[in-house]
Every structure is written in C-alpha cells, then in structure tokens.
C-alpha positions, -999 to 999 in steps of 0.1 A, spaced: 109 -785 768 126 -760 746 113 -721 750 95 -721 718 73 -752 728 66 -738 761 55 -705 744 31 -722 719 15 -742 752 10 -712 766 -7 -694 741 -30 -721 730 -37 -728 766 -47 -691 773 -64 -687 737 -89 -715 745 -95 -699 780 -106 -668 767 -126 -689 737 -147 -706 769 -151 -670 786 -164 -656 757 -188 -687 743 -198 -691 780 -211 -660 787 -219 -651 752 -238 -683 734 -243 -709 756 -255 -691 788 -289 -686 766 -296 -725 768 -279 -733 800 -266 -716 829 -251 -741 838 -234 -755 816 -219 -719 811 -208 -719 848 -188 -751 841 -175 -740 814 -164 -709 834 -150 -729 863 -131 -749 840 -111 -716 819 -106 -704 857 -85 -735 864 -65 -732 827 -41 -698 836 -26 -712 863 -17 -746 846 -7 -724 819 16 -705 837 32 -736 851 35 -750 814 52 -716 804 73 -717 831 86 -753 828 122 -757 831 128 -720 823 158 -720 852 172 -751 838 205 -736 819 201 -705 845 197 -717 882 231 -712 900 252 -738 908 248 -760 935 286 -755 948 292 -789 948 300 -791 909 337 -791 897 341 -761 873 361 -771 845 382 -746 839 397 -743 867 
C-alpha cells in the first residue's frame, strides 16, 4: 500500500470516528443510551485499527538490511 492510500485510510477512518463521537453523544443519546454507548464502544476500537492501517508497510523501503543480502555494488 502506497503512502498516499494509507493516508486517505487514515483519515476517513479517524473522520468517521469523530462523526460517531459527536452523533452519539449529540443526537442519538436522546432516544437511546444505548445505542449511543455502542456507538461509542465501536469509534473507541477505530484509532487503533487506524493507526495500524497508517502504519502499514511504512518500514518497507526503510527497515535495515537483514545482513544476509548481497549488496550489489560491491
């Protein structure tokens, strides 16, 4: 997954947390606690699958090499 990919994932994924947050506790905790508490529970478990989705394959072209690769240059 290219950077820019990653960085749209992100963002939409954080973007619809904060668009639960704020309906939950804004509109639909008028008509049902509960449901707003679900919806609550569920943006809780979006930042860190977000964070994994922005961070996937970032160290790809960076990480080190192993040691065991034949530079070929030499």
């Amino acid at each position: 997954m290219d950077r820019p990919a990653r960085r749209r994932a992100y963002f939409w994924m954080m973007g619809t947390c904060v668009v639960l947050i704020l309906l939950a506790w804004n509109v639909v905790r008028f008509w049902s606690t509960t449901a707003a508490v679900v919806m609550s529970v569920v943006a809780a478990v979006i930042p860190p699958a977000a964070a994994i989705v922005g961070n996937l394959g970032a160290l790809d072209s960076s990480a080190p090499r192993a040691g065991d690769e034949v530079d070929p240059d030499c």
